[in-house]
C-alpha positions as CSV (number, residue, x, y, z in Angstrom):
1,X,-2.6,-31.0,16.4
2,X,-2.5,-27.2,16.7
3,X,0.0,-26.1,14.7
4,X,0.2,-27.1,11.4
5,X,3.9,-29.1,10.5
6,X,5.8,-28.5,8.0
7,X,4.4,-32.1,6.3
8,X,1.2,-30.1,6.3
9,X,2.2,-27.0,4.3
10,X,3.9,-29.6,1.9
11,X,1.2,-31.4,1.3
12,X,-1.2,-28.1,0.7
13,X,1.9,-26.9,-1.7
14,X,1.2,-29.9,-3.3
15,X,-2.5,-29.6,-3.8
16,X,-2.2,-26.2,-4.6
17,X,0.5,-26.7,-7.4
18,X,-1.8,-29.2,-8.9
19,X,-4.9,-27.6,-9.0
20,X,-3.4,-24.4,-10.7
21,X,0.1,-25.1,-12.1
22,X,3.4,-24.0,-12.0
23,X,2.9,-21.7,-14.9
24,X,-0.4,-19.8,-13.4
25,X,1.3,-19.7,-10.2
26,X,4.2,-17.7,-11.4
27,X,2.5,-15.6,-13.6
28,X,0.1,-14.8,-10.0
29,X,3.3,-13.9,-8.0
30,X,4.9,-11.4,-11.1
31,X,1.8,-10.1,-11.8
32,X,1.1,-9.1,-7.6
33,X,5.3,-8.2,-7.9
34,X,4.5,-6.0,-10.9
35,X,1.1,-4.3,-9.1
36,X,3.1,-3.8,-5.7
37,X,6.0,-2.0,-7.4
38,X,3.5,0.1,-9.3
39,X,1.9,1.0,-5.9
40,X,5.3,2.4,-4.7
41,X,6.2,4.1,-7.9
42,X,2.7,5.8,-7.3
43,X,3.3,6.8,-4.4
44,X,6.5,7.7,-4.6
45,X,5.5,9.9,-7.5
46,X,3.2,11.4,-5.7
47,X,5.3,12.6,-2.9
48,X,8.2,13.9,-5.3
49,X,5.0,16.0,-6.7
50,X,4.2,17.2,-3.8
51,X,7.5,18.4,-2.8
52,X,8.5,20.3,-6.4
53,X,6.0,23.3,-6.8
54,X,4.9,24.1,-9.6
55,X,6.1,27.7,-11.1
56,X,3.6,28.7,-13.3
57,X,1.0,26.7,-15.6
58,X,2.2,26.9,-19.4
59,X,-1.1,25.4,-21.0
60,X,-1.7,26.6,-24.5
61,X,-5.1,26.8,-26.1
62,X,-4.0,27.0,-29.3
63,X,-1.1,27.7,-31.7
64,X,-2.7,31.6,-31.3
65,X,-2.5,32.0,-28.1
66,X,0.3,33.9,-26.6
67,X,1.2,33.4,-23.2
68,X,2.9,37.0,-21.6
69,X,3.4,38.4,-18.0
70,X,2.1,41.6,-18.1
71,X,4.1,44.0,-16.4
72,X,2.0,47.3,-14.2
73,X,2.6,50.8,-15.5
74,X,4.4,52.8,-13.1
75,X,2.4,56.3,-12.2
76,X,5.4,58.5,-12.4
């Protein structure tokens, strides 16, 4: 009686089956496959991020803006 057999487990399948389906149940265990794979793209991302520096940030204002590196005059 302390460990469950495998006629227990079929029987809980069972219960479990019918009180939510076959169809909710696979949409449960794509949905938690869809949300873990998203976790590791996230994280995954975020590591490639971290690794690749960025050179220089190019965010423009507005159409009139000009970005330039400005160069220092030389004293000579």
């Amino acid at each position: 009686m302390g460990s469950m057999s495998i006629w227990h487990w079929l029987i809980v399948l069972v219960v479990v089956m019918l009180v939510f389906g076959t169809k909710k149940l696979g949409n449960m265990g794509s949905d938690i496959g869809k949300a873990v794979k998203g976790f590791k793209d996230g994280v995954k991302g975020d590591e490639d991020k971290a690794a690749a520096a960025p050179a220089a940030p190019s965010q423009v204002a507005d159409k009139t803006t000009i970005d330039v590196d400005a160069k220092e005059k030389s004293k000579h």
